[in-house]
PDB file of the backbone (N, CA, C, O) and the ligand in Angstrom, with CONECT records:
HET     ZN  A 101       1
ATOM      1  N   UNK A   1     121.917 171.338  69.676  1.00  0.00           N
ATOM      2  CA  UNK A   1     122.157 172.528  70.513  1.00  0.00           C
ATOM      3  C   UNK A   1     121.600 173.769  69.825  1.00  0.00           C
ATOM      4  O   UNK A   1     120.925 174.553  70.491  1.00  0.00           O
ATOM      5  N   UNK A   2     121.881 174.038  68.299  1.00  0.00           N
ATOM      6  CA  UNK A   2     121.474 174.984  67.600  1.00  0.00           C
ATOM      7  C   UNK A   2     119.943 175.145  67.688  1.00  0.00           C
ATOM      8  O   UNK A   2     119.238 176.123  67.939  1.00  0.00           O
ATOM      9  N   UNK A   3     119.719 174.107  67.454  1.00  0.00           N
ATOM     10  CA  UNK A   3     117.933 174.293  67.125  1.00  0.00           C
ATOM     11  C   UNK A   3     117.308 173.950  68.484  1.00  0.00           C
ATOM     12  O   UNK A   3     116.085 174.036  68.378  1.00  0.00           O
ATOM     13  N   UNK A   4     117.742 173.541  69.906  1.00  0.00           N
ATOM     14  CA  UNK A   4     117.490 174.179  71.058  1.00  0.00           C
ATOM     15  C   UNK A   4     117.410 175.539  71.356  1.00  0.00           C
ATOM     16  O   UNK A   4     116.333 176.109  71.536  1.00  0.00           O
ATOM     17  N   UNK A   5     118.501 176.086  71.418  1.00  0.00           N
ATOM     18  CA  UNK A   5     118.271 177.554  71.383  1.00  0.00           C
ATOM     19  C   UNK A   5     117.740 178.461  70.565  1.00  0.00           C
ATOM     20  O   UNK A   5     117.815 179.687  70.637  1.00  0.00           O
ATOM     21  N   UNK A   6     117.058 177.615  69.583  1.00  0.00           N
ATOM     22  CA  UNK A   6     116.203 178.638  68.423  1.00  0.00           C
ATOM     23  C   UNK A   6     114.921 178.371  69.241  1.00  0.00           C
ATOM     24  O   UNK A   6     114.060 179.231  69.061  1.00  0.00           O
ATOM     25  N   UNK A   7     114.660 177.590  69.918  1.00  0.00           N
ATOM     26  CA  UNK A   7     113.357 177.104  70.751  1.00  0.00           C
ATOM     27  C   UNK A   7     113.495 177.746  71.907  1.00  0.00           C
ATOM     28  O   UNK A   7     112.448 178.052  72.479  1.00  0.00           O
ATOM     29  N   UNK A   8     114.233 177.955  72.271  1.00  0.00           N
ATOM     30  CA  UNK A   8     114.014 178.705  73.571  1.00  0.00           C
ATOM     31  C   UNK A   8     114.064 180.077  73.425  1.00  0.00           C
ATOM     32  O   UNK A   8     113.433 180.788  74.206  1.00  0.00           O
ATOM     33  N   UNK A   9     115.003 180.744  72.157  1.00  0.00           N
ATOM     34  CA  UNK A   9     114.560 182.302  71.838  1.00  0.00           C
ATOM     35  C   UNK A   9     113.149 182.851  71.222  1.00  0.00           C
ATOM     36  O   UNK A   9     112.701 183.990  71.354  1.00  0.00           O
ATOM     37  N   UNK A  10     112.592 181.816  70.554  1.00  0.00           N
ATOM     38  CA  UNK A  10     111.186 181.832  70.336  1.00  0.00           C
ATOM     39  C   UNK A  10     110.207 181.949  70.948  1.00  0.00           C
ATOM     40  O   UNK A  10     109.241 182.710  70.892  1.00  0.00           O
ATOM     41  N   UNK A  11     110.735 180.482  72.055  1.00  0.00           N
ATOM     42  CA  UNK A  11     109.387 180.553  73.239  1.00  0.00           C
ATOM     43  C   UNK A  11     109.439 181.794  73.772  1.00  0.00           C
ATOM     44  O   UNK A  11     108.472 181.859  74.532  1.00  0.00           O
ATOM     45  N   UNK A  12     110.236 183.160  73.801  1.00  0.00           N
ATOM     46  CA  UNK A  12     110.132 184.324  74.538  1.00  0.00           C
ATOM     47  C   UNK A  12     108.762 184.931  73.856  1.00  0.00           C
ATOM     48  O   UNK A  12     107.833 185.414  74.504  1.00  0.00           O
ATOM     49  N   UNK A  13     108.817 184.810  72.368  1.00  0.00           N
ATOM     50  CA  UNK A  13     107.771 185.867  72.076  1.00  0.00           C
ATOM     51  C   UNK A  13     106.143 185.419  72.230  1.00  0.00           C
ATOM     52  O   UNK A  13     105.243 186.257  72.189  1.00  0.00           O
ATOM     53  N   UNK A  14     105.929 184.116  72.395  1.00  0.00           N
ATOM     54  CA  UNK A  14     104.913 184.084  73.098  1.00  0.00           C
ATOM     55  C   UNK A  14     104.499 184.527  74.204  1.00  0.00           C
ATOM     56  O   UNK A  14     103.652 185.408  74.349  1.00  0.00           O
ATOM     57  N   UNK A  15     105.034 183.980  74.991  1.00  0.00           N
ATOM     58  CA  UNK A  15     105.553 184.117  76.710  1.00  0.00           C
ATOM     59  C   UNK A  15     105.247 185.641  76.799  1.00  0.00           C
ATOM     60  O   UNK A  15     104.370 186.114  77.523  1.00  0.00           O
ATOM     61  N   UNK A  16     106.099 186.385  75.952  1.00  0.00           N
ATOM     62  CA  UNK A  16     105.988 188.037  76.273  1.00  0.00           C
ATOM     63  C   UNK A  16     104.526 188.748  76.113  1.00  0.00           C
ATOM     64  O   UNK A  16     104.091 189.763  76.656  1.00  0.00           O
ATOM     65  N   UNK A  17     103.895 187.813  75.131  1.00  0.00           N
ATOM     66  CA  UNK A  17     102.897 188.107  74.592  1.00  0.00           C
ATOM     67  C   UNK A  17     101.544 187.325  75.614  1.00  0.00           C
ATOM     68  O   UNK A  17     100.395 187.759  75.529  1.00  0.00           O
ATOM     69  N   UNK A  18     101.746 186.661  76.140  1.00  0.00           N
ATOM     70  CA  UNK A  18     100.768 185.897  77.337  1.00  0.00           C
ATOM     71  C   UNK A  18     100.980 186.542  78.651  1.00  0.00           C
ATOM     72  O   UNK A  18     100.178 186.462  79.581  1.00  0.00           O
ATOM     73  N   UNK A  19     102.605 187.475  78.695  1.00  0.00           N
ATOM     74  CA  UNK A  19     102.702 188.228  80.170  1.00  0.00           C
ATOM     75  C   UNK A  19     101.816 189.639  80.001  1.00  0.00           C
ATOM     76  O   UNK A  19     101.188 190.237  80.874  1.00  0.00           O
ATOM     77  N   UNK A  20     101.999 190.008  78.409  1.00  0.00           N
ATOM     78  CA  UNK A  20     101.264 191.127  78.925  1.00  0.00           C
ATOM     79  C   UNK A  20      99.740 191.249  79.171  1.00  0.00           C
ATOM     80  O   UNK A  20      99.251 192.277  79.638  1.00  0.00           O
ATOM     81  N   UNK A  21      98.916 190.019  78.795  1.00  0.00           N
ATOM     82  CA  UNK A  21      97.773 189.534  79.112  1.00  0.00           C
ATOM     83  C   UNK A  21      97.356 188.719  80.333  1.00  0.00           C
ATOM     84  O   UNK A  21      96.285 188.116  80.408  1.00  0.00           O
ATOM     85  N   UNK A  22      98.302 188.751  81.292  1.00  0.00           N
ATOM     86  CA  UNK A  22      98.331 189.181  82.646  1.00  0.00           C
ATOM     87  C   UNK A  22      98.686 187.528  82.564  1.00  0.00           C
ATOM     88  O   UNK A  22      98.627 187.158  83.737  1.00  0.00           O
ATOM     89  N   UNK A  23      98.991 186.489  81.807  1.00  0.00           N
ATOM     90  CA  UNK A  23      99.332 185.303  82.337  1.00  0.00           C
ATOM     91  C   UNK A  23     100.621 185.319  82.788  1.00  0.00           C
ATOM     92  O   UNK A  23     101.167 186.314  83.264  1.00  0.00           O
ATOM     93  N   UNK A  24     101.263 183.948  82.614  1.00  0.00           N
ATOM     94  CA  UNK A  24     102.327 183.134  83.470  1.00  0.00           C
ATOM     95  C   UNK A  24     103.278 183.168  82.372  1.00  0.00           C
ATOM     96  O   UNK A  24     103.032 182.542  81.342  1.00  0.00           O
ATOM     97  N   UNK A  25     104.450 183.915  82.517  1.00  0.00           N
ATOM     98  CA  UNK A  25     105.477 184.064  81.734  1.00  0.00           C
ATOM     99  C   UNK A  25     106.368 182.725  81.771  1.00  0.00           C
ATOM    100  O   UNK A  25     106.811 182.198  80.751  1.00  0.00           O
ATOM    101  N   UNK A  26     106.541 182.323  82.854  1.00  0.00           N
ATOM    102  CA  UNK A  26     107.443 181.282  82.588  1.00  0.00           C
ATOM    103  C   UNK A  26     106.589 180.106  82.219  1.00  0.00           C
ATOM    104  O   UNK A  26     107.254 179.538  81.353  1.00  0.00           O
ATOM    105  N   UNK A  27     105.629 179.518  82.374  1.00  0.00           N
ATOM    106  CA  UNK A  27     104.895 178.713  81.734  1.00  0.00           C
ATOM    107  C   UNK A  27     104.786 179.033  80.362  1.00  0.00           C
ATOM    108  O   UNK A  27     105.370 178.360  79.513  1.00  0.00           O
ATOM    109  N   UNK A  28     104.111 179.970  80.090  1.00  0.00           N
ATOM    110  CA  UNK A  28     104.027 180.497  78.177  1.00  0.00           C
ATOM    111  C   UNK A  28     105.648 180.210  77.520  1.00  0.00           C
ATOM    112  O   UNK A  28     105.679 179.858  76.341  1.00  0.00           O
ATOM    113  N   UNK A  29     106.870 180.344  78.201  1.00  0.00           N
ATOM    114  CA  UNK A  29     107.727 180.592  77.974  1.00  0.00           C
ATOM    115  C   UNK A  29     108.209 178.623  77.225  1.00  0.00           C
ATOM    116  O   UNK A  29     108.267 178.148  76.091  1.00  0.00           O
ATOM    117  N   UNK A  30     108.438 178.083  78.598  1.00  0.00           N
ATOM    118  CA  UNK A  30     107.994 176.684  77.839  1.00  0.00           C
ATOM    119  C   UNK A  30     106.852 176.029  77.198  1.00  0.00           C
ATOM    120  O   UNK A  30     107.231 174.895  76.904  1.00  0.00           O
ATOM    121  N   UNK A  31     105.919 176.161  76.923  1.00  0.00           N
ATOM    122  CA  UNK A  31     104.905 176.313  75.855  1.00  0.00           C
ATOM    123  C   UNK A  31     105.398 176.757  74.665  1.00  0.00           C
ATOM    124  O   UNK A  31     105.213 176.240  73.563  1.00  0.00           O
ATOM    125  N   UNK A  32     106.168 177.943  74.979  1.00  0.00           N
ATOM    126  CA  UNK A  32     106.895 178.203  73.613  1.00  0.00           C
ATOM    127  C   UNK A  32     107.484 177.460  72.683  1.00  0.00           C
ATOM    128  O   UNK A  32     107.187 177.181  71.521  1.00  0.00           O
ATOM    129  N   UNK A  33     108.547 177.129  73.523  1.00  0.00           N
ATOM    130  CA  UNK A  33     109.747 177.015  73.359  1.00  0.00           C
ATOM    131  C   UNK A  33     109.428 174.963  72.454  1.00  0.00           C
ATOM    132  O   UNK A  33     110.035 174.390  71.550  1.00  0.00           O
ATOM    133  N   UNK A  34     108.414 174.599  73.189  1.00  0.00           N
ATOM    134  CA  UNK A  34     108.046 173.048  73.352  1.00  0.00           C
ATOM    135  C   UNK A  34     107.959 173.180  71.990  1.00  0.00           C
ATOM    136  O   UNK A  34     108.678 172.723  71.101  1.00  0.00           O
ATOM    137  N   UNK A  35     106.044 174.524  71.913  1.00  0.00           N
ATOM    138  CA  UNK A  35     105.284 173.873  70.755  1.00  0.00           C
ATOM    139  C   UNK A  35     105.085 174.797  70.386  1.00  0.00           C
ATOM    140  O   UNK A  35     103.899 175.127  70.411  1.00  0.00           O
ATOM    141  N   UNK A  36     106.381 176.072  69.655  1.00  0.00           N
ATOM    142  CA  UNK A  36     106.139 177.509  69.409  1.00  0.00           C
ATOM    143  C   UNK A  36     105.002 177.584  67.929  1.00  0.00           C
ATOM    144  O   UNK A  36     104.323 178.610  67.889  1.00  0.00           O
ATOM    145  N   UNK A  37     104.820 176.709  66.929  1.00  0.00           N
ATOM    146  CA  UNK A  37     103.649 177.061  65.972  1.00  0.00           C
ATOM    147  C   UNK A  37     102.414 176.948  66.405  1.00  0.00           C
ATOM    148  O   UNK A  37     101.576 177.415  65.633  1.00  0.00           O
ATOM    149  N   UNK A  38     101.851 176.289  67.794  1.00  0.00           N
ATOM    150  CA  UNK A  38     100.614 176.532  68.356  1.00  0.00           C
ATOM    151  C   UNK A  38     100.488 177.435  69.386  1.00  0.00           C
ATOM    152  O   UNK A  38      99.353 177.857  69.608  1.00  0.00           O
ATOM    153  N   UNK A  39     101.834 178.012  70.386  1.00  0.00           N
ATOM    154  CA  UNK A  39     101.748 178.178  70.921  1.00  0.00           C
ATOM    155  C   UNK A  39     101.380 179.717  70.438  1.00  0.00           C
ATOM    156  O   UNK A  39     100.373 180.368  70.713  1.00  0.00           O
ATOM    157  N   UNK A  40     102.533 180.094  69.620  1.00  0.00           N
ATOM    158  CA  UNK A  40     102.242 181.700  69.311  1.00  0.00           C
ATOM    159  C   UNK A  40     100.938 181.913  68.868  1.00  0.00           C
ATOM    160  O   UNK A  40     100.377 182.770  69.551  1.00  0.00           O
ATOM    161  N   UNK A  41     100.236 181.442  67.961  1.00  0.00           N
ATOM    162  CA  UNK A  41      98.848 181.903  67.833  1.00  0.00           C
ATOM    163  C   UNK A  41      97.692 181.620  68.773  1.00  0.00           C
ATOM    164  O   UNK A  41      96.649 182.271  68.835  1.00  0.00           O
ATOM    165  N   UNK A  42      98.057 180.441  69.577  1.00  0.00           N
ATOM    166  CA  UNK A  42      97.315 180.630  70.661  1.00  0.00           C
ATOM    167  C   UNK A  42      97.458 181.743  71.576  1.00  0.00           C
ATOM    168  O   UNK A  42      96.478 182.156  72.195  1.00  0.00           O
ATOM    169  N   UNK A  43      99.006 182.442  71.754  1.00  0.00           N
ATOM    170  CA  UNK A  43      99.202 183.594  72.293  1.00  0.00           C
ATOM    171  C   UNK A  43      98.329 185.111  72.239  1.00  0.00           C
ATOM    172  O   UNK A  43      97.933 186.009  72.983  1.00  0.00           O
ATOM    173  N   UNK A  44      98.337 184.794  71.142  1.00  0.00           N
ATOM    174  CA  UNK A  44      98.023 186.011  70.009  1.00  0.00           C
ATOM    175  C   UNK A  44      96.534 186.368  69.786  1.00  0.00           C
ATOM    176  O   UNK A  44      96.135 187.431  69.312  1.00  0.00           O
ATOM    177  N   UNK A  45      95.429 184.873  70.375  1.00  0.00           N
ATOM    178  CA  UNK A  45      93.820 184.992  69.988  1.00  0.00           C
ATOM    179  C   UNK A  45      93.316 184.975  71.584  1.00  0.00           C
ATOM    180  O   UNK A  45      92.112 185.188  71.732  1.00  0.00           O
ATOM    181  N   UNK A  46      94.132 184.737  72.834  1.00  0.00           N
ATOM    182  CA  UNK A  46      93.525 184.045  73.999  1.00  0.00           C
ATOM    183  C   UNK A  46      93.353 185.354  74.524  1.00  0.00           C
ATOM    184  O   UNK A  46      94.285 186.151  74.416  1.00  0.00           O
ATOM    185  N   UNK A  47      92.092 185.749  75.183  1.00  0.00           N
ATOM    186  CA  UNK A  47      91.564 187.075  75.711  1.00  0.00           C
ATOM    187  C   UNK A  47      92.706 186.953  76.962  1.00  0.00           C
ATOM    188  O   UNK A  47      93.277 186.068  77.600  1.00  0.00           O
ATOM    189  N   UNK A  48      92.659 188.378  76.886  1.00  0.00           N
ATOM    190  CA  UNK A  48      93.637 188.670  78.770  1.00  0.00           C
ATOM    191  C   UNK A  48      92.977 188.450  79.447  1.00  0.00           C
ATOM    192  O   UNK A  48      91.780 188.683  79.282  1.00  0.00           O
ATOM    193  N   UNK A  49      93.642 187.706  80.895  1.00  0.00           N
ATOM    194  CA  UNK A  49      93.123 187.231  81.680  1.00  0.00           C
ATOM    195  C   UNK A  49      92.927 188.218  82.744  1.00  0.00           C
ATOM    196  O   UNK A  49      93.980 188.655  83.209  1.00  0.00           O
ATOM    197  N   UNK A  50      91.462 188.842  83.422  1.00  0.00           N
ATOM    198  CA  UNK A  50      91.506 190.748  84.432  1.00  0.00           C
ATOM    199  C   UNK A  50      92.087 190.106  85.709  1.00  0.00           C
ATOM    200  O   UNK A  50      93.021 190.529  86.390  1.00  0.00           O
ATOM    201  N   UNK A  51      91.496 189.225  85.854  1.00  0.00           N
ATOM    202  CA  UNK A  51      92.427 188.735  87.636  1.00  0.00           C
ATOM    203  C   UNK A  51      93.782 188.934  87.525  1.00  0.00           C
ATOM    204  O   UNK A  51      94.367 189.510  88.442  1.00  0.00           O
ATOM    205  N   UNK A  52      94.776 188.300  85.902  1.00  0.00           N
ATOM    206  CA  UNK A  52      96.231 188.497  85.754  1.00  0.00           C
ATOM    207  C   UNK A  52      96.578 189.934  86.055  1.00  0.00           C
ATOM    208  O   UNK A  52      97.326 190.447  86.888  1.00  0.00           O
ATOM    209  N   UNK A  53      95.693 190.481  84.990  1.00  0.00           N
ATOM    210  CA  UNK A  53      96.576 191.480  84.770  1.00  0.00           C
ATOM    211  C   UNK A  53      96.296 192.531  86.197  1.00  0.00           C
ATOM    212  O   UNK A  53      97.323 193.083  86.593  1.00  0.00           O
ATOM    213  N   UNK A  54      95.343 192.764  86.782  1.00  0.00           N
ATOM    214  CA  UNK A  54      95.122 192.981  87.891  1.00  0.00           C
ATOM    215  C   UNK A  54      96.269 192.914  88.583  1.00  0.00           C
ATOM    216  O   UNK A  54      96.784 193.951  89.002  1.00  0.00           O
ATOM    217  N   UNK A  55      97.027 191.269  88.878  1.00  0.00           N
ATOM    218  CA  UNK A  55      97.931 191.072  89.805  1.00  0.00           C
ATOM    219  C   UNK A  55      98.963 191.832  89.669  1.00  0.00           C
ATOM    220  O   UNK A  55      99.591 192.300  90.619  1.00  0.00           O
ATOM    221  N   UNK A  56      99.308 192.079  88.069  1.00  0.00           N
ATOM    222  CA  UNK A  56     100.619 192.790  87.527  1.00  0.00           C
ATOM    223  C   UNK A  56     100.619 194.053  87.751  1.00  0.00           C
ATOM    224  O   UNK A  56     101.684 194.668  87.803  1.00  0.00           O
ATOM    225  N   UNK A  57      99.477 194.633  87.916  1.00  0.00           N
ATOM    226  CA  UNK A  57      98.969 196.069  88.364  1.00  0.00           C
ATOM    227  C   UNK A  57      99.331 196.648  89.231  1.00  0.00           C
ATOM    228  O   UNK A  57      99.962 197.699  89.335  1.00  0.00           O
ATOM    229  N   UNK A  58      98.671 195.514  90.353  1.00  0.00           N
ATOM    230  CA  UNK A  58      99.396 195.379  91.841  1.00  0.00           C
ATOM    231  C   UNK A  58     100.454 195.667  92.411  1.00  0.00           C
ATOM    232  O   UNK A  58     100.833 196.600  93.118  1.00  0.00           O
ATOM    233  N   UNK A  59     101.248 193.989  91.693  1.00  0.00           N
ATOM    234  CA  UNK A  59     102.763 194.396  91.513  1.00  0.00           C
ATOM    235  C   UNK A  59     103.481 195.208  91.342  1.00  0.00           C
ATOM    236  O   UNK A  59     104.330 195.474  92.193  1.00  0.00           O
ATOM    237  N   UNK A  60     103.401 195.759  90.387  1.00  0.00           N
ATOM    238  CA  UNK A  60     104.132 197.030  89.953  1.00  0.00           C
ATOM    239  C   UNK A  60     103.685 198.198  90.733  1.00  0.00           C
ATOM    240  O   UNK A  60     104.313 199.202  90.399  1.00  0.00           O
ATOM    241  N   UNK A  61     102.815 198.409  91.658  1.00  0.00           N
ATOM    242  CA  UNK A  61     102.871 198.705  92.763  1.00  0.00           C
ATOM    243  C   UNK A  61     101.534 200.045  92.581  1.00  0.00           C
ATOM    244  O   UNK A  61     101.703 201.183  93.020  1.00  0.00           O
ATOM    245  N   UNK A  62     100.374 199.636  91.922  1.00  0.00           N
ATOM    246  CA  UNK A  62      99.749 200.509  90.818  1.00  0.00           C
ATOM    247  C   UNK A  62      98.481 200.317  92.372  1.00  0.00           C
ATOM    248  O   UNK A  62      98.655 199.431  93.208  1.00  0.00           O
ATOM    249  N   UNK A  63      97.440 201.207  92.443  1.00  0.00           N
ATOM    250  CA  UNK A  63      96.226 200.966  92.885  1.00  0.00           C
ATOM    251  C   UNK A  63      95.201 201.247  92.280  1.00  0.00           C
ATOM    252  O   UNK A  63      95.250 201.805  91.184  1.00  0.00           O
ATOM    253  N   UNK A  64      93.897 200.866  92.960  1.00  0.00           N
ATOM    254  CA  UNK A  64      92.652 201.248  91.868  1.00  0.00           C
ATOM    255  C   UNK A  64      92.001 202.312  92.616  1.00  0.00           C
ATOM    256  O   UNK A  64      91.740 202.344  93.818  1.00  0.00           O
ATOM    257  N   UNK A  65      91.690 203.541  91.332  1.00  0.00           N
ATOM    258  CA  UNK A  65      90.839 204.247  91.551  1.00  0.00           C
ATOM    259  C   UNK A  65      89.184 203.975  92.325  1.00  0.00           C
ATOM    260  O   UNK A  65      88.297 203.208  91.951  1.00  0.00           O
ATOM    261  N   UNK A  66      89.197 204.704  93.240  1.00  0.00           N
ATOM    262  CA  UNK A  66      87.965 204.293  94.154  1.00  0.00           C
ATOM    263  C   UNK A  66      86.653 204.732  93.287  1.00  0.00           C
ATOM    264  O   UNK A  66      85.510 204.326  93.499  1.00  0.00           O
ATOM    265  N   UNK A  67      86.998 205.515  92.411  1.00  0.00           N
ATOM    266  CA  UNK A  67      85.959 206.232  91.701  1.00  0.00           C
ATOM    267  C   UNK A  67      85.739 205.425  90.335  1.00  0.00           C
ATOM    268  O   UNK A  67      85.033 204.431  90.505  1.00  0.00           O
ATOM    269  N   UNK A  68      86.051 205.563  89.405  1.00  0.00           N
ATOM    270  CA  UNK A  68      86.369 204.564  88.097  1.00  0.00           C
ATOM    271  C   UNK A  68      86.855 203.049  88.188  1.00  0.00           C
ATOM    272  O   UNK A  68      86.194 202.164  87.645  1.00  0.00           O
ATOM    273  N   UNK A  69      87.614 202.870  88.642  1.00  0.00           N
ATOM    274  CA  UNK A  69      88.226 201.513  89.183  1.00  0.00           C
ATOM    275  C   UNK A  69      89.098 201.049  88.056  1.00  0.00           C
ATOM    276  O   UNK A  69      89.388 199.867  87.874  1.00  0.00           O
ATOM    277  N   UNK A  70      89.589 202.276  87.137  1.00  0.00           N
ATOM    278  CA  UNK A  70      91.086 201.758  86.575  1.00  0.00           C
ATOM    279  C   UNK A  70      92.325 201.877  87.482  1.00  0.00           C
ATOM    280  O   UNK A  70      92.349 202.495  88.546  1.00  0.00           O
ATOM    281  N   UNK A  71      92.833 201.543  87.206  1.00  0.00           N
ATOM    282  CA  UNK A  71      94.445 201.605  87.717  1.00  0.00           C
ATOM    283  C   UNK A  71      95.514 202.896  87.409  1.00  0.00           C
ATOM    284  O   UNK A  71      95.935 203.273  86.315  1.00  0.00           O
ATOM    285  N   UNK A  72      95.748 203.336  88.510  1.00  0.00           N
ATOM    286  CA  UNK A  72      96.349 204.531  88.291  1.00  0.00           C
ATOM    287  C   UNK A  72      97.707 204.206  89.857  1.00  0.00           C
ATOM    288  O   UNK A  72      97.463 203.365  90.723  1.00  0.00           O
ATOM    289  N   UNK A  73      98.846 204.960  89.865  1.00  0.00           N
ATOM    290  CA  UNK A  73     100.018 205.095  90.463  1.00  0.00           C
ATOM    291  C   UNK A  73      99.582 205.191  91.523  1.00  0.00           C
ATOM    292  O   UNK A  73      98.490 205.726  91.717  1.00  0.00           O
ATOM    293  N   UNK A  74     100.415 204.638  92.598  1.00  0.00           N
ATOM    294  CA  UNK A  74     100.465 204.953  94.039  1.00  0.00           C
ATOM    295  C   UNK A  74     100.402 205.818  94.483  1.00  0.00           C
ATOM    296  O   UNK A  74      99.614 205.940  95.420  1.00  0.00           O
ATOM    297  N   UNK A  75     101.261 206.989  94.024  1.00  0.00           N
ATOM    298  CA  UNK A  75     101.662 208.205  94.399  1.00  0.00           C
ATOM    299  C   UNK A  75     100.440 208.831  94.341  1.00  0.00           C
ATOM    300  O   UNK A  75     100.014 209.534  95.258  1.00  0.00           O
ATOM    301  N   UNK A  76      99.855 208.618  93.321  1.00  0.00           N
ATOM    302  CA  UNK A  76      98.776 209.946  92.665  1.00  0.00           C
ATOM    303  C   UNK A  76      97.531 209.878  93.707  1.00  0.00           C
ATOM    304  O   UNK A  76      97.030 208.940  94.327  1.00  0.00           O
ATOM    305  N   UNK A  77      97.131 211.808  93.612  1.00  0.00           N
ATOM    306  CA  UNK A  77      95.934 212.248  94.279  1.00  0.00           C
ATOM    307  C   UNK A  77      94.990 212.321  93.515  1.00  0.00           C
ATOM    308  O   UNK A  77      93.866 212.240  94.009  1.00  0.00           O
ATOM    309  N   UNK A  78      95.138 212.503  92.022  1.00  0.00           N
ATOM    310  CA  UNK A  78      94.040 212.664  91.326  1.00  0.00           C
ATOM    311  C   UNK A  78      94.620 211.630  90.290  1.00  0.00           C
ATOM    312  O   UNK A  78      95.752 211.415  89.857  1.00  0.00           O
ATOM    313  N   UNK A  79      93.076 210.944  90.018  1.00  0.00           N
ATOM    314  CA  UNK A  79      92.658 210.180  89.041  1.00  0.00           C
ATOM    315  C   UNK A  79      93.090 210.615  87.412  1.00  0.00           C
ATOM    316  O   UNK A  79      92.485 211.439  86.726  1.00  0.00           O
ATOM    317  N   UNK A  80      93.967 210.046  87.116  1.00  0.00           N
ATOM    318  CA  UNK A  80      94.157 210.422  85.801  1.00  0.00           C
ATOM    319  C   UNK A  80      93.263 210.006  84.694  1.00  0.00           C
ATOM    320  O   UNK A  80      93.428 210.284  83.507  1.00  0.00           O
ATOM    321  N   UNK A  81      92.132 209.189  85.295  1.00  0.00           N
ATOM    322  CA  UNK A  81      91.054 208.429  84.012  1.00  0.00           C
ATOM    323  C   UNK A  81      89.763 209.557  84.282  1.00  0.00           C
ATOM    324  O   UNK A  81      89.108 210.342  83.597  1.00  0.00           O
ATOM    325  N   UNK A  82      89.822 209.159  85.602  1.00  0.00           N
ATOM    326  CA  UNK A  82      88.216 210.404  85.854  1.00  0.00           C
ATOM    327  C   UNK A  82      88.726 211.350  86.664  1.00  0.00           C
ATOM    328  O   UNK A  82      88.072 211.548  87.688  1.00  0.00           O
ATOM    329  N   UNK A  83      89.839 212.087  86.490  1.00  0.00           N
ATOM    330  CA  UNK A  83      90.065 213.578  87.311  1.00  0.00           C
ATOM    331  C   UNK A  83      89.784 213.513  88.686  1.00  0.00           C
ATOM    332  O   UNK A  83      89.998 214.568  89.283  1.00  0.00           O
ATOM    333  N   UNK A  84      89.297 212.421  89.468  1.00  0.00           N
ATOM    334  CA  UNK A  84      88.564 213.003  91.006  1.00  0.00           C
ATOM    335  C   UNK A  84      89.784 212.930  91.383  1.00  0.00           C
ATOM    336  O   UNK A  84      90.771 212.635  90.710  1.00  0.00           O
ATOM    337  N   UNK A  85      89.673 213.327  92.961  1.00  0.00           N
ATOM    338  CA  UNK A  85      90.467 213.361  93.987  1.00  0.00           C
ATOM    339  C   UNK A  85      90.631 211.991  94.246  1.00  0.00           C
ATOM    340  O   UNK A  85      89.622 211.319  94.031  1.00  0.00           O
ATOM    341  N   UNK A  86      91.946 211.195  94.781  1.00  0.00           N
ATOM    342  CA  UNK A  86      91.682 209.939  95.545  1.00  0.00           C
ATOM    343  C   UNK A  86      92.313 209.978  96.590  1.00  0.00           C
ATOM    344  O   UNK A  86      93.098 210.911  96.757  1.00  0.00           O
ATOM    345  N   UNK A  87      92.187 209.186  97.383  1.00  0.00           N
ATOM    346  CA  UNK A  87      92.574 208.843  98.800  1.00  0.00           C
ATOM    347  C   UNK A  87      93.922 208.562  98.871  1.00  0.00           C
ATOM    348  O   UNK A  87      94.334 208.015  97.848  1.00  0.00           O
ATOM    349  N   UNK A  88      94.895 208.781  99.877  1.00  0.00           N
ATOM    350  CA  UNK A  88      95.957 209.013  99.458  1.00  0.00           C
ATOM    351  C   UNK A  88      96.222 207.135 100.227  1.00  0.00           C
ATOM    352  O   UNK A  88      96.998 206.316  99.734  1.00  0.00           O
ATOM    353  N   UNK A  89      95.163 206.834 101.731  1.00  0.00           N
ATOM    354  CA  UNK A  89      95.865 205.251 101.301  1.00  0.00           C
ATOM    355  C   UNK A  89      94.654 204.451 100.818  1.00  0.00           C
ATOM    356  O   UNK A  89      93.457 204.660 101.015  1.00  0.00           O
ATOM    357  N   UNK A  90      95.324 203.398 100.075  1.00  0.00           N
ATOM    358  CA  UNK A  90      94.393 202.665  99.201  1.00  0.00           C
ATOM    359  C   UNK A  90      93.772 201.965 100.123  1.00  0.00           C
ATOM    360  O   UNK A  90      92.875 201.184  99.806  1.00  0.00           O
TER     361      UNK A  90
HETATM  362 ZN    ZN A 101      89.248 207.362  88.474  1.00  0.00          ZN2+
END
């Protein structure tokens, strides 16, 4: 039981570390937790994935600048990366 739950508090810091590279948290999460000495450094070297993190962008309810094409707030009229004006619907 002990050294279960040392595996499953572990598998978080991969997991956390593969969500913010736009992957699959609960997958990384058991990956972790399974095979946390490969998993974390595989965490740690695997490029972010732009389609992921894109989605998370999304999600969180973010749009893309029509001008630059970073990601900036819903709300916003002006581009906080390149100053323009943006469209107020995406
Ligand atoms: Zn912009």
């Amino acid at each position: 039981m002990g050294i279960f739950l040392i595996a499953v508090l572990l598998g978080l810091i991969p997991a956390a570390i593969a969500k913010g590279k736009g992957r699959s948290f609960g997958a990384w999460w058991l990956y972790g937790a399974a095979l946390f000495i490969v998993a974390l450094p595989h965490s740690l070297l695997m490029r972010s994935s732009p389609s992921g993190i894109e989605r998370q962008h999304l999600a969180d309810g973010m749009k893309k600048c029509q001008h630059c094409a970073e990601f900036i707030k819903q709300d916003a009229n002006v581009c906080r990366y390149c100053g323009r004006d943006v469209k107020l619907a995406a």
